[in-house]
N, C-alpha and C positions, 0 to 999 in steps of 0.2 A: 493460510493467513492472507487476509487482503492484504494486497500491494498497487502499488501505484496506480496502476488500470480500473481498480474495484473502488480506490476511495476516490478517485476522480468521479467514474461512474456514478457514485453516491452523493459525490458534492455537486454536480450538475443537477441530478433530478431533483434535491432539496433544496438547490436554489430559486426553481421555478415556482416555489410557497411563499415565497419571499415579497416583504418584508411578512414577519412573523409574530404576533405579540401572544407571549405566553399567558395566558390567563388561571394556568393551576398546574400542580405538579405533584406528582404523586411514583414513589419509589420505592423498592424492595430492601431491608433488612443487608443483601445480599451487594448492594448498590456502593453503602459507607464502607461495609468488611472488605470488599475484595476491589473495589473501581473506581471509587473517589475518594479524590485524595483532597481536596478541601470546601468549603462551605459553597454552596450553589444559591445564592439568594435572587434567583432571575425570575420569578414570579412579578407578570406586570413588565416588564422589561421586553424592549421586539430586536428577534434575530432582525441585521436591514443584509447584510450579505454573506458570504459564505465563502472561505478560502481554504487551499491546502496547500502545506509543504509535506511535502514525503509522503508518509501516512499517516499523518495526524490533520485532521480536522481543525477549521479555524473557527469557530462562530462568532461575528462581530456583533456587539448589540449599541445600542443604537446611543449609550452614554461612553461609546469607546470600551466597554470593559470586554472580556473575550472568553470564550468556555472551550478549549480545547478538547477533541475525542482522539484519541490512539486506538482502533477499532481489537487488537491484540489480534489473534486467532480466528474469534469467531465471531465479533459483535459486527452488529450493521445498523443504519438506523434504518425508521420505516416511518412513512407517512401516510394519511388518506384522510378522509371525513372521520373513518374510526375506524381506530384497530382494538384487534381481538386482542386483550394481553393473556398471555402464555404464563407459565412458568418461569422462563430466559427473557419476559421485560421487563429491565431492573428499573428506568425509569420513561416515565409515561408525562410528555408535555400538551397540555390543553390550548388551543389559540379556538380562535373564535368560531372557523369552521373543520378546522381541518385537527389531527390530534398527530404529535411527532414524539416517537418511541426508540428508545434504544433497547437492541434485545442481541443477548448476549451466553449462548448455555455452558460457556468454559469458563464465562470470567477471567479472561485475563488483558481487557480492555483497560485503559484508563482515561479518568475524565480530571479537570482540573476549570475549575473557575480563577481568572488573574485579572487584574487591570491590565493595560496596554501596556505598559515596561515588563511589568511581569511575564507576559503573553511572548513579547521578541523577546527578555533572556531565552526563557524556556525554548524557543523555534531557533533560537541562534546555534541551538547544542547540537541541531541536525546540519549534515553537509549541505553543498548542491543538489536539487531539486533533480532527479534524475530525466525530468520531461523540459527543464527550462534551458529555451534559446542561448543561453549563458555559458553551457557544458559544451566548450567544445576542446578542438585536437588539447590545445594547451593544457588547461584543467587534467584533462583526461588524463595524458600523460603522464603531468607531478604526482594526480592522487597513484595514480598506479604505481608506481616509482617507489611513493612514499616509504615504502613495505617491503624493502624487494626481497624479502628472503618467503613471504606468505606466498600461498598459492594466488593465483588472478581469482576464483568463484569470491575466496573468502575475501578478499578486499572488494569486489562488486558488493558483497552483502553488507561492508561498511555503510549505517548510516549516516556515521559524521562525514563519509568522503559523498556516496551516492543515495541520500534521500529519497526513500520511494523505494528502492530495489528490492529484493526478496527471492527467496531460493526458485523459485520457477522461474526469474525473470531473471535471473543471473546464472541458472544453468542452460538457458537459452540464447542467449548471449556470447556466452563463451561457445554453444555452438554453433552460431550463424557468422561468429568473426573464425570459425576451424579452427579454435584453440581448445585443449583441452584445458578442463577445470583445475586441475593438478599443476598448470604449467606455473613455475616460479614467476615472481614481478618483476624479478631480474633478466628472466631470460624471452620474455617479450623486442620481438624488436621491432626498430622504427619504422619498417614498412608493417607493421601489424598494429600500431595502435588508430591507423584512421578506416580500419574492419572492423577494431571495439565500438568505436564511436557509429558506425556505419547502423553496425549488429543493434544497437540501443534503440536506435531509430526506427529498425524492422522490426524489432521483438514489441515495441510499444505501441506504435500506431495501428496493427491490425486487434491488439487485446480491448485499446481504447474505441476503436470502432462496432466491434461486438459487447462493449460495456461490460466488460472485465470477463475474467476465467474463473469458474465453479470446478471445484472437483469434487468427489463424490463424498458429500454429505457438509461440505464447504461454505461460502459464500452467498450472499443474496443479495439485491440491489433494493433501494428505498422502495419497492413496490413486491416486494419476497421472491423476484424472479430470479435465475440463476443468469449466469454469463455467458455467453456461448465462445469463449476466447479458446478455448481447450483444439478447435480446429485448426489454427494457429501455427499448437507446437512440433516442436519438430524432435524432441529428442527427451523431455520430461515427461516422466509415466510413458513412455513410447515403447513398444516393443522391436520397431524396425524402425529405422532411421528415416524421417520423412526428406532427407536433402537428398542419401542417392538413393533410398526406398529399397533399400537389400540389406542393410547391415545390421543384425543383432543392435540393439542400444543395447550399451554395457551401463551396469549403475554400481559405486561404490559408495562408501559413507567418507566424508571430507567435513573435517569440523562436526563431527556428528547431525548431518546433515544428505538426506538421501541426495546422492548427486548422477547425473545420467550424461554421458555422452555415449559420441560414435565412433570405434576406434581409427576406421578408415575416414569419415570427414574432417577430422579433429587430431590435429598435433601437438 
């Protein structure tokens, strides 16, 4: 699923189209049954900027109303002069030279047209922004806290506490702060929570530098390329532990959720 690093990724390159006036739209059968969840009247209407919280997509147009994208699994958008649509492009937006497509072959993205109230309830439902100057020791802390009987991965995966996070980014995390995923929220102590926050900062800045993590048969960026972040990891999908590069990674299922650490970096 894209996470934080891939929809940034996407909201950057699709900013540089900006501003954007839709001039026609055209859409899959597939688009109302499974993606959108209410009326899309933006024909004639221009994207002017482009935001995210978490992993949802912000589209501002230019009368304050706003089209929200949750990319789910597997959607991305795509841009160029003209794209080829596929099968997986539920919909297809015209601007003057340029054509912007969402494409999607699992379906389980969501889209939402809102006016500006509607637009912040709906983003209000997400936590902190996992990449915003904002999240620090404090925050961290309480959200951790909050839960103390959960394991630390599954509260990392909260998005009402960490917006953006996501199972690769939160089993990475727990192993660059040496915690394992399993360890209770209780039994975190206070010399360990300024290595989670340390951990966030390591695990995010080189996946956003390589413009997010593809894994195989995954993600794509507004131009269909993949991510190159996968060099990155250290202990997801890993066979040997990249920190002291000798130890089996162990993988178990937590929350039904493939999880990997390393028995000897991770406590």
């Amino acid at each position: 699923m894209p996470e934080l690093p891939e929809v940034e990724t996407i909201r950057s390159q699709l900013s540089h189209y900006l501003p954007f006036k839709i001039v026609s739209l055209s859409t899959t059968p597939e688009l109302k049954q499974n993606i959108l969840h209410t009326e899309l009247p933006i024909v004639n209407l221009t994207i002017t900027r482009i935001n995210r919280k978490g992993k949802m997509l912000d589209f501002v147009f230019e009368d304050g109303s706003h089209m929200l994208s949750h990319l789910g699994m597997t959607g991305t958008w795509l841009i160029g002069e003209s794209i080829k649509s596929g099968k997986h492009t539920h919909l297809t937006l015209k601007g003057h030279t340029h054509t912007l497509a969402y494409d999607d072959p699992r379906r389980f993205g969501h889209l939402y047209y809102f006016s500006a109230g509607e637009a912040e309830q709906k983003l209000r439902e997400l936590g902190m922004d996992l990449a915003d100057s904002a999240l620090d020791l404090d925050y961290l802390t309480q959200a951790i806290k909050r839960f103390p009987e959960r394991a630390l991965k599954v509260t990392l995966l909260d998005q009402k506490l960490f917006a953006g996070s996501g199972n690769y980014i939160a089993n990475e995390i727990c192993a660059r702060a040496g915690l394992r995923p399993t360890r209770k929220c209780n039994k975190v102590k206070k010399e360990e929570f300024p290595k989670i926050l340390k951990a966030i900062h390591e695990v995010l800045a080189p996946a956003l530098a390589s413009g997010g993590t593809t894994f195989q048969g995954g993600y794509r960026d507004s131009s269909g390329e993949k991510g190159m972040g996968v060099q990155h990891l250290v202990v997801f999908y890993q066979k040997i532990c990249q920190m002291c590069k000798k130890t089996p990674v162990k993988k178990i299922i937590l929350a039904q959720r493939g999880t990997y650490y390393c028995p000897k970096c991770q406590k």
